[in-house]
C-alpha positions as CSV (number, residue, x, y, z in Angstrom):
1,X,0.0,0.0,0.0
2,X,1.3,3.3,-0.6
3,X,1.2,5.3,2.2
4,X,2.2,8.9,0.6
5,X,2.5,10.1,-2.6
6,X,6.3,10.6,-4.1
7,X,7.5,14.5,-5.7
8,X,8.5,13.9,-9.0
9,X,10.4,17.2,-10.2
10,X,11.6,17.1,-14.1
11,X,13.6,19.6,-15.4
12,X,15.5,20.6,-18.6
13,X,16.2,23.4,-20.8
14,X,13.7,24.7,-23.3
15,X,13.1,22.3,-26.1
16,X,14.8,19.1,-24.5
17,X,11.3,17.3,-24.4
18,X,10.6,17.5,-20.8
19,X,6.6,18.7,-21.5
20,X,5.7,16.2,-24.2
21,X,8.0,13.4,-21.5
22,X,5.9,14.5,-18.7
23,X,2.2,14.1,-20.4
24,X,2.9,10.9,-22.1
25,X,4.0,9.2,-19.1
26,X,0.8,11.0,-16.8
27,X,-1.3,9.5,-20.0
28,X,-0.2,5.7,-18.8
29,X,1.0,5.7,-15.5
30,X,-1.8,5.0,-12.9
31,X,-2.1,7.5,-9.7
32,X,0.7,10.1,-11.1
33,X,-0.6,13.5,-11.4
34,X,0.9,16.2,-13.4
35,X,1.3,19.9,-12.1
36,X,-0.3,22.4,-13.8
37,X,1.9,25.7,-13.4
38,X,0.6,29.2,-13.4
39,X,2.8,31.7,-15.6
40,X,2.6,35.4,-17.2
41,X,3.6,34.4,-20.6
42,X,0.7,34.6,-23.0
43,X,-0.5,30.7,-24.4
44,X,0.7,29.0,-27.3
45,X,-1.5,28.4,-30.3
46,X,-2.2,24.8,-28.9
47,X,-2.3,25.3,-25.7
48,X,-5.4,25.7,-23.1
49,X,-5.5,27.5,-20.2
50,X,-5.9,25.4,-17.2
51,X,-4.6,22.6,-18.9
52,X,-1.2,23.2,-20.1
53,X,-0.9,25.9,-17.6
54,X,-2.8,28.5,-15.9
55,X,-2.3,31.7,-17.3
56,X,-2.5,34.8,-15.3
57,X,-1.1,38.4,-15.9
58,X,1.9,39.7,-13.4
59,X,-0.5,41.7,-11.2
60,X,-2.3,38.4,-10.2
61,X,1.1,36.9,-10.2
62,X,2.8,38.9,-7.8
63,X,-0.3,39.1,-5.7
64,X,0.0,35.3,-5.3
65,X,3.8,35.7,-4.6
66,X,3.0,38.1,-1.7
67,X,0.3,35.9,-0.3
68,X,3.1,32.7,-0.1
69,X,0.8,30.4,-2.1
70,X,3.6,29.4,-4.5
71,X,5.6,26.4,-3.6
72,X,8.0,27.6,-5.9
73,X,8.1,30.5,-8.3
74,X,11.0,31.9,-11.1
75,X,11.4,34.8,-13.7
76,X,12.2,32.9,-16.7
77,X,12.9,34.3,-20.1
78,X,10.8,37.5,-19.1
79,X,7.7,35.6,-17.6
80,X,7.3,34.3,-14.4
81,X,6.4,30.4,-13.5
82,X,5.2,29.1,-10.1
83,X,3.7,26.2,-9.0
84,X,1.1,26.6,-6.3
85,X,0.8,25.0,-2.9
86,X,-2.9,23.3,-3.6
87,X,-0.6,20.6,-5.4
88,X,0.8,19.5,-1.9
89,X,-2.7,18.0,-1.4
90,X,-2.3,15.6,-4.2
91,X,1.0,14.4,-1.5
92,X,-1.3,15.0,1.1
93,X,-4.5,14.2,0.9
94,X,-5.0,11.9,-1.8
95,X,-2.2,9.7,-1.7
96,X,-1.2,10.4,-6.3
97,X,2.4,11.0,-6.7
98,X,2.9,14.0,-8.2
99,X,5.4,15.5,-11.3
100,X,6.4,18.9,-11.8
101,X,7.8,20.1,-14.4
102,X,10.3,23.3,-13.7
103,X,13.1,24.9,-14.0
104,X,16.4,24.5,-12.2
105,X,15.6,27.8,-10.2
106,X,12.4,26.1,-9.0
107,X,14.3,23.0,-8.7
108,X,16.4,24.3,-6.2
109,X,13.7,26.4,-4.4
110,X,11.9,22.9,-3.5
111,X,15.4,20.9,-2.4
112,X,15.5,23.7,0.6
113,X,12.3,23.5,1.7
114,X,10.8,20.0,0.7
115,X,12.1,16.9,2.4
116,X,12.4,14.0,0.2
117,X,11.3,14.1,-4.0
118,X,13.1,12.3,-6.9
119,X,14.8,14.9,-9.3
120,X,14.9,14.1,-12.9
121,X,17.1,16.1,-15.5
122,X,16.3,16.0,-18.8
123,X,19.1,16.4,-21.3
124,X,18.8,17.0,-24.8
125,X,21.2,14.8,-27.3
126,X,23.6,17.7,-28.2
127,X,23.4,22.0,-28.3
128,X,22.8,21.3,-32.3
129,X,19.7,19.0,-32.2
130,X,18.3,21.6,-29.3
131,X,18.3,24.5,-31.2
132,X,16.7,22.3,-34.4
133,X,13.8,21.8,-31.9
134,X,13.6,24.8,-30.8
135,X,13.7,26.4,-34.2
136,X,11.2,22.9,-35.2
137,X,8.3,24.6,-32.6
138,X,8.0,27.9,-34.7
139,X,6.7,29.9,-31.6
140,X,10.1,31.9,-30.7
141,X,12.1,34.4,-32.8
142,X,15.6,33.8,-33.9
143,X,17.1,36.3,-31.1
144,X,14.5,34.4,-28.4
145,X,16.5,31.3,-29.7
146,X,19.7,32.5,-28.6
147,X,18.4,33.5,-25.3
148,X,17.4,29.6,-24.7
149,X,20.5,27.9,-26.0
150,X,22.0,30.5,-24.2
151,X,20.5,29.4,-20.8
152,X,20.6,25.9,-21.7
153,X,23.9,26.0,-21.6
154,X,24.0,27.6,-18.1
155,X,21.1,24.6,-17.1
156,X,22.7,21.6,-17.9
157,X,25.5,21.9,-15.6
158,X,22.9,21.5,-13.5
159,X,22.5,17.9,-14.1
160,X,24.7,16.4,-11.5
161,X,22.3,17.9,-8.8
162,X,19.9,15.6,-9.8
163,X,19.0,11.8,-8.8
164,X,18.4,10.8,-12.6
165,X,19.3,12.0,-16.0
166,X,17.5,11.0,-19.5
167,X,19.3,11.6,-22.5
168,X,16.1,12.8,-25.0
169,X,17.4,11.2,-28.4
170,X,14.4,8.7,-29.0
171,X,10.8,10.1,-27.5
172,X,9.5,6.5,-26.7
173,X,13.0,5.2,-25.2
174,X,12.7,8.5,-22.9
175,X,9.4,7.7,-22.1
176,X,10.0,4.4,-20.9
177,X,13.3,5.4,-18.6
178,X,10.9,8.3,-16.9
179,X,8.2,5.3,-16.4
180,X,10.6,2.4,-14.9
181,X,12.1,6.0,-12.7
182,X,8.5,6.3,-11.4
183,X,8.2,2.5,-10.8
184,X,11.1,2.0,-9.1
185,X,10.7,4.8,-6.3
186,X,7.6,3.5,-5.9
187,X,9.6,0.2,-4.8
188,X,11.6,2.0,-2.4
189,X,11.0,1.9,1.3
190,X,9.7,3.7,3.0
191,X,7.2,4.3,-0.3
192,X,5.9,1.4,0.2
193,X,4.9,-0.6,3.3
194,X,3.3,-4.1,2.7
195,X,0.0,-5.5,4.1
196,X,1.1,-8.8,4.9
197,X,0.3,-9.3,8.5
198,X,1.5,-12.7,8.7
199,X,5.0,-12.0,7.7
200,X,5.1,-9.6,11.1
201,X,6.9,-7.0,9.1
């Protein structure tokens, strides 16, 4: 029986994959839920608000930032990103594990004042095939570009501050290294406590 849910906190640089990582595995792994973020920066063509992320403007924002009901909050590119404190309840209350999905600044924000949580780094194949992607999404300028492979390169030395790091060359391989991640912290004790009474465990 699971007796608390598990933080699972994925990061990476813009374009390495972590989003599409992160939805396909909450799409197939039971009791997993995935974090919706609030942030200032205007949606996507594809994207929905309160389903890819809430969107708010900076007033609201900061409002929330002075009230404390941001587990953990950064100023990324220009636009803020938070994650609010209702998602503790998921740890909480009902017993899911949950995944965020930030940025090393959040990242670190949580290590100080969360006990406990796996930390996943995503890494893209090489600085080359990252900017392909990022050029690939069609939804940032050329100079916007540089600005991300520019603090790419500042994230991913990052990656030795985390528990696990996937290598994003092939979508479905990544998937499945996320999904046995998720599996096996599940296996660890104390994540897990059997209900086998006879053993006298």
């Amino acid at each position: 029986m699971k007796v608390k849910g598990i933080l699972f906190v994925v990061s990476a640089p813009s374009g390495a994959g972590k989003t599409t990582l992160s939805k396909k595995v909450t799409e197939s792994v039971n009791d997993i839920y995935h974090s919706i973020s609030h942030t200032t920066r205007p949606p996507r063509p594809d994207e929905i608000n309160g389903k890819h992320y809430h969107f708010v403007t900076e007033n609201i924002f900061e409002r929330m930032i002075n009230g404390g009901e941001f587990i953990e909050w950064a100023l990324v590119h220009g636009n803020y990103y938070g994650t609010s404190m209702r998602n503790l309840e998921i740890l909480e209350k009902e017993k899911k594990d949950l995944l965020l999905v930030i940025d090393v600044q959040g990242a670190e924000q949580l290590r100080r004042k969360f006990k406990g949580g796996c930390y996943i780094f995503i890494l893209p194949p090489s600085m080359k095939i990252l900017e392909k992607r990022l050029q690939k999404r069609g939804v940032d300028h050329d100079n916007d570009i540089k600005k991300r492979l520019k603090t790419a390169e500042e994230e991913i030395h990052h990656y030795k501050t985390y528990d696990y790091t996937i290598i994003n060359d092939d979508i479905d391989e990544a998937v499945n290294q996320l999904k046995s991640i998720i599996f096996a912290e599940r296996c660890r004790y104390p994540n897990t406590i059997p209900e086998l009474p006879d053993l006298k465990l």
